[in-house]
C-alpha positions as CSV (number, residue, x, y, z in Angstrom):
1,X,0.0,0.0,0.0
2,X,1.1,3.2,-0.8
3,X,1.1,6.1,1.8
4,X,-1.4,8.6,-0.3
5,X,-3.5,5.6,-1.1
6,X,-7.5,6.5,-1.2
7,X,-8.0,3.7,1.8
8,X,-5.9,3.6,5.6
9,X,-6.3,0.3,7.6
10,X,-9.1,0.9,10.5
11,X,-8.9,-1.3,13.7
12,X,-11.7,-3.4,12.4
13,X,-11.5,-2.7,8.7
14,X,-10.4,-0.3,6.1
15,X,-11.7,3.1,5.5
16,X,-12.3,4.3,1.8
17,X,-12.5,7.9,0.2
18,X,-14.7,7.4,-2.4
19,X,-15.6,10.0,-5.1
20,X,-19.2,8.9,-6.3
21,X,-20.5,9.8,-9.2
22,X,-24.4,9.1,-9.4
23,X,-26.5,8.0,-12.5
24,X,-23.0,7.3,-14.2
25,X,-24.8,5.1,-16.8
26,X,-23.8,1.8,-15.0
27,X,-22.2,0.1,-11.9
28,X,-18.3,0.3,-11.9
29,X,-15.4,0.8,-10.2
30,X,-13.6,3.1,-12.6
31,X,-9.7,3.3,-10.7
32,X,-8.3,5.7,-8.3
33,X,-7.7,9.6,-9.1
34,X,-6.3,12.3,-7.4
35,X,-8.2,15.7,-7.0
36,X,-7.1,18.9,-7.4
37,X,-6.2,19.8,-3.9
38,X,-4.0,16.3,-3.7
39,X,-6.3,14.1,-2.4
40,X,-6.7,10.7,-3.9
41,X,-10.0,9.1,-4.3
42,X,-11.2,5.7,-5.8
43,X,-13.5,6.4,-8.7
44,X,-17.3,4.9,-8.4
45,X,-20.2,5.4,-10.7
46,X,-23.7,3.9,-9.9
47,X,-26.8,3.9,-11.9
48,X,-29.0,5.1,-9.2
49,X,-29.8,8.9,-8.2
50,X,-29.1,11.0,-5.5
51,X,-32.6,10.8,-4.4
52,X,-33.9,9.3,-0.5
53,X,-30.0,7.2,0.2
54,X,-30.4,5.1,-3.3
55,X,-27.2,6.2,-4.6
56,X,-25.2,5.8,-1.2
57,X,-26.9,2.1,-1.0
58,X,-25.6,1.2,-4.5
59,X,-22.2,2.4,-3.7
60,X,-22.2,0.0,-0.2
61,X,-23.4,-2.7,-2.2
62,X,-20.9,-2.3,-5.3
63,X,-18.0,-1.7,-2.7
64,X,-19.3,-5.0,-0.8
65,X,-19.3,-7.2,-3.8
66,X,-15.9,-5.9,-4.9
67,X,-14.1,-6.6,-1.8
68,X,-16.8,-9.7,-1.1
69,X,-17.9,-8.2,2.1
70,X,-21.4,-9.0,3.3
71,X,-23.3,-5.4,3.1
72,X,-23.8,-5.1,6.7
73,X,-20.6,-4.7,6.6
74,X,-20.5,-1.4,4.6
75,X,-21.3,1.3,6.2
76,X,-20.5,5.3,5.0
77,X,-19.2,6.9,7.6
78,X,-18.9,10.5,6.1
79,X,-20.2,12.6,3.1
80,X,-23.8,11.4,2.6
81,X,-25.0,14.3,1.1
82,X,-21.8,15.4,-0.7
83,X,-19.9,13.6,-3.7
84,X,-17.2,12.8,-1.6
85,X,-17.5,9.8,1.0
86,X,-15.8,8.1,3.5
87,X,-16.8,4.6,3.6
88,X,-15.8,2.1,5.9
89,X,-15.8,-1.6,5.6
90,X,-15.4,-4.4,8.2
91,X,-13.4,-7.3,8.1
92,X,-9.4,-8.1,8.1
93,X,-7.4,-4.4,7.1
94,X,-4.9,-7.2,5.5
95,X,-7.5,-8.7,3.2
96,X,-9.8,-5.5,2.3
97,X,-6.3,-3.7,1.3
98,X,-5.0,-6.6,-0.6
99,X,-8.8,-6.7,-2.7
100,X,-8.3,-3.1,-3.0
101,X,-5.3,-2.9,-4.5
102,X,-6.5,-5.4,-7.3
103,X,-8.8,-3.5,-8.1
């Protein structure tokens, strides 16, 4: 893992800054970018809109299939309302990085 990687290793998990981009067309994972004020960010489009949580739920359940984490398991932790979000996800740090990294 590199040090300005868009996840950090949580006591019970990873945390991921996620830059969302709603009704994108499709469900993907598109890579990891790095914004303008240096921040880097992994890259997520859903099909679903911004409207009543639907487009937060499809990125916890895209993010939980790629890293084959039960969605319970998912949980955003920062950002609901904004394009940028902080997502965390349970299980071994060791694991979730490794998954990521593939990605």
């Amino acid at each position: 893992m590199t040090d300005d990687a868009p996840w950090r290793a949580a006591p019970d998990g990873v945390v991921v800054a996620c830059r969302l981009t709603p009704k994108g067309g499709r469900d993907a994972i598109d890579g990891v970018a790095r914004l303008s004020d240096g921040r880097r960010v992994l890259l997520v489009r859903v099909r679903s809109a911004p409207e009543d949580g639907r487009a937060n739920d499809a990125l916890r359940g895209l993010l939980a299939k790629a890293l084959d984490a039960p969605t319970s398991r998912v949980q955003l932790v920062g950002g609901a309302k904004s394009r940028l979000k902080q997502v965390a996800v349970g299980g071994d740090p060791a694991a979730l990085i490794a998954r990521l990294e593939a990605l």
